[in-house]
DRENNU-572803 format. One record per residue (C-alpha): residue number from 1; x, y, z. Coordinates in steps of 0.1 Angstrom, whole numbers. Example, Ala and Ser with C-alpha at 12.3 -4.5 7.8 and 13.67 -1.06 7.14 Angstrom:
<bamis>
1/123/-45/78
2/137/-11/71
</bamis>
This chain:
<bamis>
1/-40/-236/-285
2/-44/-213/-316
3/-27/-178/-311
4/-44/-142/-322
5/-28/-125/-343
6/-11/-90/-328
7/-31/-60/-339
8/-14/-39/-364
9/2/-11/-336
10/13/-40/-318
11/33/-57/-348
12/47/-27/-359
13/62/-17/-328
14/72/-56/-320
15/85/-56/-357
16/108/-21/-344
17/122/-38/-314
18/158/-49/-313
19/163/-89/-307
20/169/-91/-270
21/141/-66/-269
22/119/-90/-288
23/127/-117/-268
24/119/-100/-236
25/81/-89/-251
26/74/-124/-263
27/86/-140/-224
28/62/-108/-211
29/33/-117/-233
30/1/-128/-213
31/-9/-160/-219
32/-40/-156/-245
33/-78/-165/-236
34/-95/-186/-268
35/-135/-175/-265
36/-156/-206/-282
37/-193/-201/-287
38/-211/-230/-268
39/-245/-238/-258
40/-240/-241/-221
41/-214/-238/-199
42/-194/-268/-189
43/-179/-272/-150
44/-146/-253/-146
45/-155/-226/-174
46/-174/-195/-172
47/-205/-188/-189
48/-213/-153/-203
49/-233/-147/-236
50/-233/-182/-252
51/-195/-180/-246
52/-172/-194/-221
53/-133/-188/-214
54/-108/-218/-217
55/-82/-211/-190
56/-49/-228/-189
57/-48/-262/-171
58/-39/-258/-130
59/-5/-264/-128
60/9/-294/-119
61/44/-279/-96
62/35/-275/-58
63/20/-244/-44
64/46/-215/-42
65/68/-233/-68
66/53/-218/-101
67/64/-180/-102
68/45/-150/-92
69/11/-140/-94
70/30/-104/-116
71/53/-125/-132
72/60/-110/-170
73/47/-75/-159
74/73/-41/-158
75/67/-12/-141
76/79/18/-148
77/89/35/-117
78/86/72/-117
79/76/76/-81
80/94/91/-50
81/91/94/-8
82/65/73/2
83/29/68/-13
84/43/58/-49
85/69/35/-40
86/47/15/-18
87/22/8/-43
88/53/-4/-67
89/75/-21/-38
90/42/-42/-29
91/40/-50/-72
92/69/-59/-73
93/67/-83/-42
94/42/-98/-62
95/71/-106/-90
96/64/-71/-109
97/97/-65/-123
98/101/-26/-114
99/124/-5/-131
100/127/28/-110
101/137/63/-127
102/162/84/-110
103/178/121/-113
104/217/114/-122
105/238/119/-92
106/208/126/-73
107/180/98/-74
108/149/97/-49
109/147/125/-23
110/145/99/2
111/177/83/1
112/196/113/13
113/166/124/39
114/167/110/75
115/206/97/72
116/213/71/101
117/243/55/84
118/269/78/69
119/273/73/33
120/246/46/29
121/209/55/17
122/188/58/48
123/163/37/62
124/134/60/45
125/143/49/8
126/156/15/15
127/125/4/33
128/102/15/4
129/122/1/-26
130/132/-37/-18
131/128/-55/-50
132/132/-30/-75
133/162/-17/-100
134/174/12/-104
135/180/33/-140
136/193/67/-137
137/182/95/-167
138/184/129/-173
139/148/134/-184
140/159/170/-204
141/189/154/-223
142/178/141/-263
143/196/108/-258
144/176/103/-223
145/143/112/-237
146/150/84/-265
147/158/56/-235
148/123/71/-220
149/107/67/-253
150/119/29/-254
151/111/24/-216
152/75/35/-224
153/72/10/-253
154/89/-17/-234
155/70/-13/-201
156/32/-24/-189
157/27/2/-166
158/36/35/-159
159/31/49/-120
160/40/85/-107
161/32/107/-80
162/51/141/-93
163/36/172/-83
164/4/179/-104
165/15/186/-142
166/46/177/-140
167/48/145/-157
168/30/170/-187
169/61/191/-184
170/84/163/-190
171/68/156/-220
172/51/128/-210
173/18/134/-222
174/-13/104/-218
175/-15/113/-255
176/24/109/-259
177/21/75/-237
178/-5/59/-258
179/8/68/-293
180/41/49/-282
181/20/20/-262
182/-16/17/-266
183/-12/-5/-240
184/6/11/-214
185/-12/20/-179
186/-5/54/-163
187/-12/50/-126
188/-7/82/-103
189/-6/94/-68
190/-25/130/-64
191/-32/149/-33
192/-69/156/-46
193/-94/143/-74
194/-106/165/-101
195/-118/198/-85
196/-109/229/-70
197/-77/218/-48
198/-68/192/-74
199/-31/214/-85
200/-22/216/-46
201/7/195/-34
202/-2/171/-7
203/18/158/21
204/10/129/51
205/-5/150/75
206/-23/175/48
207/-39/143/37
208/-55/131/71
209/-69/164/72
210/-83/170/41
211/-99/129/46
212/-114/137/77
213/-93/114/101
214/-80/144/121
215/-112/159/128
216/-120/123/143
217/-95/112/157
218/-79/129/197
219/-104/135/227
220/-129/152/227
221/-114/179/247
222/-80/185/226
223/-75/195/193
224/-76/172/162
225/-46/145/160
226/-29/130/133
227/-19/90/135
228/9/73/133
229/1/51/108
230/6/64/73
231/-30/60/59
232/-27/91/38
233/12/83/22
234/10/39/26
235/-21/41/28
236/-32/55/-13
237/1/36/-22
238/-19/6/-17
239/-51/16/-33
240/-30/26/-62
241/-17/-11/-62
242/-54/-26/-71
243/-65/0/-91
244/-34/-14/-118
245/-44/-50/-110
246/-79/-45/-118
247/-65/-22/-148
248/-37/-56/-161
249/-73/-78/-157
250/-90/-54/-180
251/-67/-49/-204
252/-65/-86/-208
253/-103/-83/-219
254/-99/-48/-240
255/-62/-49/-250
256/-58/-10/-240
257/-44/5/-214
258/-61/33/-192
259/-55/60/-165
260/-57/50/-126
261/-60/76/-104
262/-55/71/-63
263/-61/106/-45
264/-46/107/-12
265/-83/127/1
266/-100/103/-9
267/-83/68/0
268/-79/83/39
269/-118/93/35
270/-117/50/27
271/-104/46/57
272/-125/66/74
273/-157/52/61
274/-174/44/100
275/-170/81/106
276/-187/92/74
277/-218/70/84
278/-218/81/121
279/-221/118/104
280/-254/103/88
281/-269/88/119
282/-266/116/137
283/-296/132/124
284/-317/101/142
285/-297/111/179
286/-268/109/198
287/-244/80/192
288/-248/64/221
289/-219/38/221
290/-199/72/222
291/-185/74/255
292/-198/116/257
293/-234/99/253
294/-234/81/289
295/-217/112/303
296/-245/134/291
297/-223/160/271
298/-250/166/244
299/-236/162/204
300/-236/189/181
301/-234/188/142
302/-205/165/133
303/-185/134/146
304/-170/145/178
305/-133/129/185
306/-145/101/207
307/-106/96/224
308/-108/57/228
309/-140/43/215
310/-144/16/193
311/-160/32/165
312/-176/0/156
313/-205/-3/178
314/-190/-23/203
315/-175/-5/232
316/-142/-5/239
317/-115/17/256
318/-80/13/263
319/-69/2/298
320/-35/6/317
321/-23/-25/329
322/7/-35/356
323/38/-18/348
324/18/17/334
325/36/41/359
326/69/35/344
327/59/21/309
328/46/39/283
329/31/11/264
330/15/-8/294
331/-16/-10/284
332/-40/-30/262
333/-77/-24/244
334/-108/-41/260
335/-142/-48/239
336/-170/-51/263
337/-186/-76/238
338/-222/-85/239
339/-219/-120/235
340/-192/-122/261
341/-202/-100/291
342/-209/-128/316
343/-173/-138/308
344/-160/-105/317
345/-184/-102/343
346/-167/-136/360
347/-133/-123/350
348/-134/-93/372
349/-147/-106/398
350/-184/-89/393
351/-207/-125/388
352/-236/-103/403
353/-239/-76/370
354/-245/-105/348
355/-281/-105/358
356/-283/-69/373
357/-313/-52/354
358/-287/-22/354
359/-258/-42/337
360/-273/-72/323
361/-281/-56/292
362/-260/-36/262
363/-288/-9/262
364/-287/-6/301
365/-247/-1/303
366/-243/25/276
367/-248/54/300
368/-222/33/327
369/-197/26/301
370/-171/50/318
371/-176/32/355
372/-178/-5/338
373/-144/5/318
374/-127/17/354
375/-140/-14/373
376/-122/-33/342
377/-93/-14/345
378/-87/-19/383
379/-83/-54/374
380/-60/-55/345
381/-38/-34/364
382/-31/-61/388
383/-20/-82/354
384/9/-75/321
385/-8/-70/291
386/2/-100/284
387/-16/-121/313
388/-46/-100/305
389/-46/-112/269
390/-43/-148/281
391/-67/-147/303
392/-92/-133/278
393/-84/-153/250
394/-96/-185/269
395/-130/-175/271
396/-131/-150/237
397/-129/-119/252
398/-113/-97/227
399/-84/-77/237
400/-55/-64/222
401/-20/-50/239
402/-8/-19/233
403/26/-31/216
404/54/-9/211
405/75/-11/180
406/104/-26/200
407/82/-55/207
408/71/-57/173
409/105/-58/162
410/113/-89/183
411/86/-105/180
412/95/-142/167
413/58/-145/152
414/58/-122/127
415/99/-126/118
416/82/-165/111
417/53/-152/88
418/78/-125/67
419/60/-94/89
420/93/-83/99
421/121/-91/73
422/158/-87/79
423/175/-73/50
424/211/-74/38
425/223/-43/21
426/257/-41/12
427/268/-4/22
428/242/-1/52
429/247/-36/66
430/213/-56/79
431/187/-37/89
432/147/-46/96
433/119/-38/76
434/81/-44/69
435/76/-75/43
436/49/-81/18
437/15/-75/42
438/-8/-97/18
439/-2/-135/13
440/-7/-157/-11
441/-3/-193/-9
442/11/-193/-46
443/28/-165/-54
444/57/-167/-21
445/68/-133/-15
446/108/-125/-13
447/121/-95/0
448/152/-84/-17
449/172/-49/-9
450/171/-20/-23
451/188/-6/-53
452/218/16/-55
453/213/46/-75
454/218/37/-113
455/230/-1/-104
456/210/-11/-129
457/217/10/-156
458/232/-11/-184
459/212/-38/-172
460/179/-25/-182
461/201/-9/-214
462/211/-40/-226
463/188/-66/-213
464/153/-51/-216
465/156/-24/-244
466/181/-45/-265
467/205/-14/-271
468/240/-28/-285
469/272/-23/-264
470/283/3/-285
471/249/19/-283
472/251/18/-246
473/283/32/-246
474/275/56/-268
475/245/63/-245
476/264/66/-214
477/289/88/-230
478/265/116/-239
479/258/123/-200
480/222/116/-205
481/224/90/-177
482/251/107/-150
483/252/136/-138
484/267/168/-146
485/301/175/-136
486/317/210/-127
487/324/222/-162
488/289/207/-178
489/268/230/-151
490/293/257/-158
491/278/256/-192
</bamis>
């Protein structure tokens, strides 16, 4: 296959690289797209214009044996807490190589927040950073800024969630970015979009507020709740993660780089999409899969919190089940399906409402939906959660038990599919932790622990930025990698 030539800032700056850095650029290069002009389009290709795209052969190894699907791509890890190192943990599940920033002596907030283990980094950091290495700089120090500059040059994508500005303040301009690599992809975490709260600083819980999932989500009697899960933190970290997937495809097309921006507002409003469209319907009438509809409360001018309801136009409610007076968690969700009422029906021992003009129909149960639910829920509190979700299952009722995170923590299923990892980290000892959520049948996931601040360092010196050992060393020993001792902050 013939190879392009590199465009001109490309050469130059491949043509400035030390050895072991050139060597690393040319293993990182993407493997190049030929476009031939042809008639028609042939099977296997792509047709578009007259043109069509020869891809490599399929490999020949087995499934799972040929890399990862990020293989050849480096991050460069400026993020901290939660929302940015998720999106860059999950990359570099993927086989990403990550390189993580830290403050000398310092390094992410997290690993000092939330302590369970004296002198080991707590569970907060070393559940967010599997996978990743660790470089420590002093961002302010001349030597440092020149091992940022060759990171930037050395590095496919560069993701942040500072406050707003700050990563102007470092220096790091877009314009500062792209002069060193036109290639380079500047991905960040912000609490808003462009507008008039865009400089605020946005936490968790600010963000399920500002997204609309608190005003949604509690009874419709208390005030708004927060979840548990962490759709505003987790949650953008992960819409960050395709936004620089879809920005590597492009820039395979356009051979530039671009900005990606994931604002915490508006991947919870994402998330929050069914409640957006129940605002709109609102204007026809009451929602009447809303449990308030069959209760007669009327509706005013906005989604009400609906406590338990499904939300997705099936009705459903959670139910306490055997056990409930003594455990918290003894309780599962019931969909009153359509499809399946005369199995539910049969279930509970009620053969008669499957035919009942007042049952027998969806229509006719939405004003009975809180009696149907009780009548259910006098019978799965004869049975575990458990029994009731066998039972179900065998004739498609869905259902779902409220599990705690003890449960999920032993359960064997999800230790078998890499869910729940166990993780070896030599200060802490083993400790659990979420694995890669998304699967792919090619690209076999690994979960490997967490750096140590700066255990990496003259690694990614060395290794990726080619610097001599006397270069490192004479690196090291300006303090623009450790931090300051007594007599350098008394200066």
């Amino acid at each position: 296959m013939a190879k392009k030539a590199k465009s001109k800032p490309a050469r130059k700056a491949f043509r400035r690289a030390k050895p072991a850095a050139k060597k690393a650029a040319a293993k990182r290069s993407p493997v190049k797209v030929v476009t031939l002009k042809h008639k028609g389009a042939s099977r296997g290709t792509s047709r578009k214009n007259g043109a069509r795209s020869l891809l490599p052969p399929p490999s020949k190894k087995p499934f799972g044996r040929d890399g990862k699907a990020l293989d050849g791509v480096r991050i460069l890890d400026f993020t901290h807490v939660q929302s940015g190192p998720t999106c860059t943990q999950l990359l570099a599940w993927f086989g990403a190589d990550v390189i993580k920033v830290e403050r000398p002596g310092v390094g992410d907030i997290t690993r000092g927040q939330l302590v369970d283990v004296k002198g080991a980094d707590s569970l907060y950091f070393t559940m967010l950073n599997h996978n990743k290495r660790s470089i420590t700089i002093d961002s302010k120090h001349p030597e440092g800024k020149r091992v940022l500059n060759e990171l930037i040059k050395a590095c496919d994508v560069l993701v942040e969630n500072f406050a707003p500005g700050a990563l102007d303040r470092m220096g790091l301009t877009w314009e500062h970015i792209h002069k060193l690599n036109p290639r380079m992809i500047v991905a960040s975490v912000k609490g808003f979009g462009p507008g008039p709260y865009e400089d605020c600083k946005v936490y968790e819980n600010v963000a399920q507020c500002a997204g609309g999932a608190a005003s949604t989500t509690g009874f419709r009697e208390g005030p708004p709740l927060v979840t548990g899960a962490q759709i505003g933190d987790s949650g953008t970290g992960l819409h960050l993660a395709l936004g620089i997937v879809a920005a590597l495809y492009q820039r395979g097309r356009t051979g530039r780089g671009q900005k990606v921006l994931a604002a915490m507002q508006d991947g919870v409003l994402n998330l929050c999409r069914v409640k957006l469209r129940d605002q709109q319907r609102l204007k026809a009438g009451p929602l009447t899969e809303y449990s308030q509809y069959g209760q007669n409360i009327p509706f005013g001018d906005t989604v009400p919190r609906a406590g338990n309801d499904s939300g997705g136009g099936q009705p459903g409610w959670i139910l306490k089940c055997k056990g409930w007076e003594t455990d918290p968690n003894a309780y599962i969700y019931f969909i009153t399906q359509a499809p399946v009422w005369g199995a539910i029906c049969d279930v509970i021992g009620e053969p008669a409402w499957k035919t009942d003009p007042e049952y027998a129909t969806p229509k006719a149960r939405l004003p009975k939906l809180k009696q149907i639910f009780d009548r259910i829920e006098s019978w799965t509190m004869t049975k575990t959660k458990f029994e009731v979700m066998n039972i179900c299952n065998e004739v498609d009722i869905p259902v779902g038990p409220i599990l705690s995170m003890k449960e999920i923590a032993e359960e064997p299923s999800l230790r078998e599919t890499g869910t729940v990892v166990e993780v070896d980290h030599p200060v802490r000892g083993k400790y659990l932790t979420v694995g890669n959520p998304i699967k792919l049948s090619d690209s076999i996931s690994e979960v490997k622990r967490s750096p140590l601040l700066g255990e990496h360092t003259d690694e990614i010196l060395a290794k990726v930025l080619g610097f001599s050992k006397t270069e490192v060393e004479k690196i090291k020993g300006s303090g623009a990698l450790s931090a300051a001792g007594k007599e350098d902050k008394a200066a």
